[in-house]
N, C-alpha and C positions, 0 to 999 in steps of 0.2 A: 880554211872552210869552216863557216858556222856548225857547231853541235847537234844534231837533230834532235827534238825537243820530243818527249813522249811522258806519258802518265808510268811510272813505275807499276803499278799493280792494280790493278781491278780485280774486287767481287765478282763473280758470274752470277748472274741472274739465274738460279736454280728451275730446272724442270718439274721438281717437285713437286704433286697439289700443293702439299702443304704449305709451302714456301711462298712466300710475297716480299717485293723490293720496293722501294722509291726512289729513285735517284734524286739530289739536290744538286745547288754547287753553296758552295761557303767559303770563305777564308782564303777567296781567288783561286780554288782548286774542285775539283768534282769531288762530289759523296755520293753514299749508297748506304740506305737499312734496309736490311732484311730481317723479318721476324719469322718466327713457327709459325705464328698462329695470325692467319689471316685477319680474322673479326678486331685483330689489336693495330691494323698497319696505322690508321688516321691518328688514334692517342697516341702512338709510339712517335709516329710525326713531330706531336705538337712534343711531346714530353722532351726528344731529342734538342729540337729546335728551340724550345726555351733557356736547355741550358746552354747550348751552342752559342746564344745571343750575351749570355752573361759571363760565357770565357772570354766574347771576343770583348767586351765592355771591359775585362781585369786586365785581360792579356797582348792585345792589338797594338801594334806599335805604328798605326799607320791610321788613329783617331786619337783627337787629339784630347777627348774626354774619357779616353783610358786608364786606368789605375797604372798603368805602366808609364805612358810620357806625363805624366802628374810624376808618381817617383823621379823618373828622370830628369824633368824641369827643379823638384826640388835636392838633387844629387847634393849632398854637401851637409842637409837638416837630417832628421829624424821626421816621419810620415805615420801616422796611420793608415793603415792600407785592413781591407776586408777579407775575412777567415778563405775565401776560394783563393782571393791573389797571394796571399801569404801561404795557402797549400801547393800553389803554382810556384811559388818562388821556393819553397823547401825542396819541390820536386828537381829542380833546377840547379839546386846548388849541391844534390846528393848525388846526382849524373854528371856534374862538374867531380866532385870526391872521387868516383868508383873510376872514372877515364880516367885519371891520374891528371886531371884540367884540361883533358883533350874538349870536348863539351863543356864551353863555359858561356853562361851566360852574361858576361861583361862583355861581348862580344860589338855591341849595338853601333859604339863612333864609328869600331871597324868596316863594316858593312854600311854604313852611311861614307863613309872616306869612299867606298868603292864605287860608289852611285846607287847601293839600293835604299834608299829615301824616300820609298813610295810604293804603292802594291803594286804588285809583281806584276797584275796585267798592263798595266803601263812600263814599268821596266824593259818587257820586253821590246820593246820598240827600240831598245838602246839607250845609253847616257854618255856626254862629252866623257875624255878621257882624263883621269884623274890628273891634278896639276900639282896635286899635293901626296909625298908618300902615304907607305899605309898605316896605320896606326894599331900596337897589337893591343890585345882586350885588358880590360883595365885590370883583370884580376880578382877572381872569386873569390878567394879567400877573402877581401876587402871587404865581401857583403854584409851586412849587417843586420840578421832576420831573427828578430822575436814572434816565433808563431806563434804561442799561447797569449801574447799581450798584441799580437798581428800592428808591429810594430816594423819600419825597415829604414834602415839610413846606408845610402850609399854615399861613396868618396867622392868629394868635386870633381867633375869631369868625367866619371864611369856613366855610361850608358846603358842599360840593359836591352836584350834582345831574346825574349824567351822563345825565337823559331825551333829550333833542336827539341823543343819538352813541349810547349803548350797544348799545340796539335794532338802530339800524342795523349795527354791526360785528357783533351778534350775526346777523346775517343772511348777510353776507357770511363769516365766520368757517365757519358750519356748511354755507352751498353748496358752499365751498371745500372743507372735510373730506369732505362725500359724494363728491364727485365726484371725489376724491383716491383715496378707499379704494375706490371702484365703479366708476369706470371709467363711468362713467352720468352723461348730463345730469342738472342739478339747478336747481330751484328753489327757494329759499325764501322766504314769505310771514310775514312778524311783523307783522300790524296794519294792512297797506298798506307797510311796510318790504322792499321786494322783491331780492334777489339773486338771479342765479343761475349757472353752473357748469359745464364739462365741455362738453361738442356738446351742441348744442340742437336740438332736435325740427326736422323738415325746414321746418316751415310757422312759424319759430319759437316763443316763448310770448306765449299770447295772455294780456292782462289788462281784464280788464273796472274801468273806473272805477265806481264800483258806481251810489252816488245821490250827485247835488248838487243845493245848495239854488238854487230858482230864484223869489226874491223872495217874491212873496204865493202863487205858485201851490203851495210846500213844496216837496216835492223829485221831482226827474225821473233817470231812469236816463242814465250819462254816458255814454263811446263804449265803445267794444273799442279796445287798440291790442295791437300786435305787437313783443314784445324779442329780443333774441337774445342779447347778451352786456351784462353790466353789472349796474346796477343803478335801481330805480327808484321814488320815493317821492313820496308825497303829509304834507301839513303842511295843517291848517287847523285854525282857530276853532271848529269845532262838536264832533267828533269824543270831543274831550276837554274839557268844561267844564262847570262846574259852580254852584250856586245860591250862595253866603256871604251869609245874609240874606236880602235881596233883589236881591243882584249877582250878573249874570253873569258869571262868572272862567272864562279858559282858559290853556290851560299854556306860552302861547308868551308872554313875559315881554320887557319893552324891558329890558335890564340896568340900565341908568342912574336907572332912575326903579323899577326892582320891580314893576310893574305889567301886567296884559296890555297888550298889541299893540290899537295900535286901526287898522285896516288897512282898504284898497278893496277887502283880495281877503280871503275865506272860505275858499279853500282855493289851493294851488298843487302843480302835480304836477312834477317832475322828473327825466330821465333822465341819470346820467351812467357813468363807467364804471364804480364800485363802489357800492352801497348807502349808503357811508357819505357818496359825497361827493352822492348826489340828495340825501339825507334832510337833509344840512347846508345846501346851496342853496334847499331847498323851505322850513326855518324859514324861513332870513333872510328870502327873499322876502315872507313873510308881514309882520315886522317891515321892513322897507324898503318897502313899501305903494308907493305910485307910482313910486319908484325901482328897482323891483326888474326890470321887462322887460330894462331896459339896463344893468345890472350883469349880470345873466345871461347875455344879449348878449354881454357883455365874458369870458365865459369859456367861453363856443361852447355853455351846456345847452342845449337841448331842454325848452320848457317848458311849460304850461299852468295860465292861473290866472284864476281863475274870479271875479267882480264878485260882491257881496250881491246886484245886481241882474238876477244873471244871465249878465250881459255876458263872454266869454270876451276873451281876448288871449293870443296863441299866439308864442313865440320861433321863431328858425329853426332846422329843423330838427326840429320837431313833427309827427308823422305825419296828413297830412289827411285 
């Protein structure tokens, strides 16, 4: 039976006078900002949405005037690439380090072997079933990033695929900018990717986990928790995947072997202090399946991760 497809985590749209949201969508998933201060929602709009347009211009692997499929097209030379995509690709290759290469961005032939070849709202429709095995990632350590001369040479035949990071820096990147240029708390919401910015609303921000899956019974509504500074992301199995044949495929990838994650946990949420490093913590965890409470553990997150069967297990420091 097909996976029932849902949005991991939503923003609440606050009852607060104070509080103002916009919804958007972006990068084939829903957003949300929320600022403090009303009189700043339209500039915080555009301020978000400008840079939004020029992660997806470095970072997009599914345009083909991208700094990324450029990189990739020239795998094998030496590239100049721009001071944001070479902060993207640092971000990338140091969440590749901290997983022990659990998160790596050479991921990209892998996930094209499987059929994701094109954005996701097409994918879902499904893709033939692979004729060709899988291919594991070509290997981070391979990469080759001068960020002060924002220089990159990849190995013939590596592909990059920055889904695991970019999202999430694109999150952090534009709470940072609103809250810089307004003087306004800020939140940003990319797909469950959460950042946010500036003074936070007195009662901090609340996030509702929206639905998870709870065994035979489908899905039930998760908790409300409360952030204040940081960031905070959810990672799971259902979210994003998709039919190849008659196989279910999702985007979260063992490197070693090209293949999904076959995991205890469906989804995992985590808090740390930027967007980029929950959203990095909450992949691996999914790939490190039983290992993953006491790795987390071992670097103080704040976790939550949720069993196919329903069953939760909560790190320390998780809001009860």
């Amino acid at each position: 039976m097909p996976t029932p497809q849902a949005p991991p985590i939503r923003a609440i749209l606050p009852v607060a006078p104070e509080l103002v949201g916009r919804p958007f969508n972006v990068f084939g998933t829903f957003g949300m900002l929320l600022v403090t201060r009303p009189a700043v929602l339209e500039a915080a709009f555009g301020i978000m949405m400008q840079r939004l347009r020029a992660i997806d211009v470095a970072c997009s692997r599914f345009r083909a005037d991208s700094e990324l499929c450029a990189a990739n097209r020239a795998a094998g030379s030496e590239v100049s690439i721009s001071p944001l995509f070479a902060e993207a690709i640092a971000i990338a290759l140091r969440a590749a380090e901290v997983t022990d290469g659990d998160v790596d961005l050479t991921c990209g032939a892998s996930l094209v072997r499987l059929g994701y070849d094109r954005d996701f709202a097409q994918l879902r429709k499904g893709v033939p079933e692979p004729d060709l095995p899988p291919v594991p990632a070509g290997g981070w350590q391979r990469v080759q990033l001068d960020q002060k001369r924002c220089t990159l040479r990849l190995p013939g035949g590596v592909q990059l695929d920055l889904g695991a990071t970019a999202k999430a820096f694109a999150a952090d990147l534009t709470a940072a900018a609103v809250a810089a240029a307004t003087g306004s708390g800020a939140l940003v919401n990319l797909g469950g990717d959460i950042a946010t910015a500036g003074p936070p609303p007195a009662a901090g921000w609340p996030v509702a986990i929206n639905a998870e899956p709870r065994g035979q019974a489908g899905w039930s509504r998760g908790p409300v928790i409360v952030i204040r500074d940081g960031g905070l992301a959810t990672s799971g199995t259902f979210a994003r995947s998709w039919l190849a044949g008659r196989q279910r495929m999702h985007h979260i990838l063992v490197p070693t072997t090209g293949q999904p994650a076959v995991s205890c946990w469906v989804s995992a949420t985590v808090a740390a202090a930027s967007c980029v490093d929950a959203n990095t913590a909450s992949t691996a965890a999914i790939i490190k399946s039983e290992r993953a409470p006491d790795w987390l553990s071992s670097f103080g997150l704040p976790a939550r991760l949720v069993g196919a069967n329903g069953s939760i297990v909560t790190t320390k420091g998780w809001q009860s």
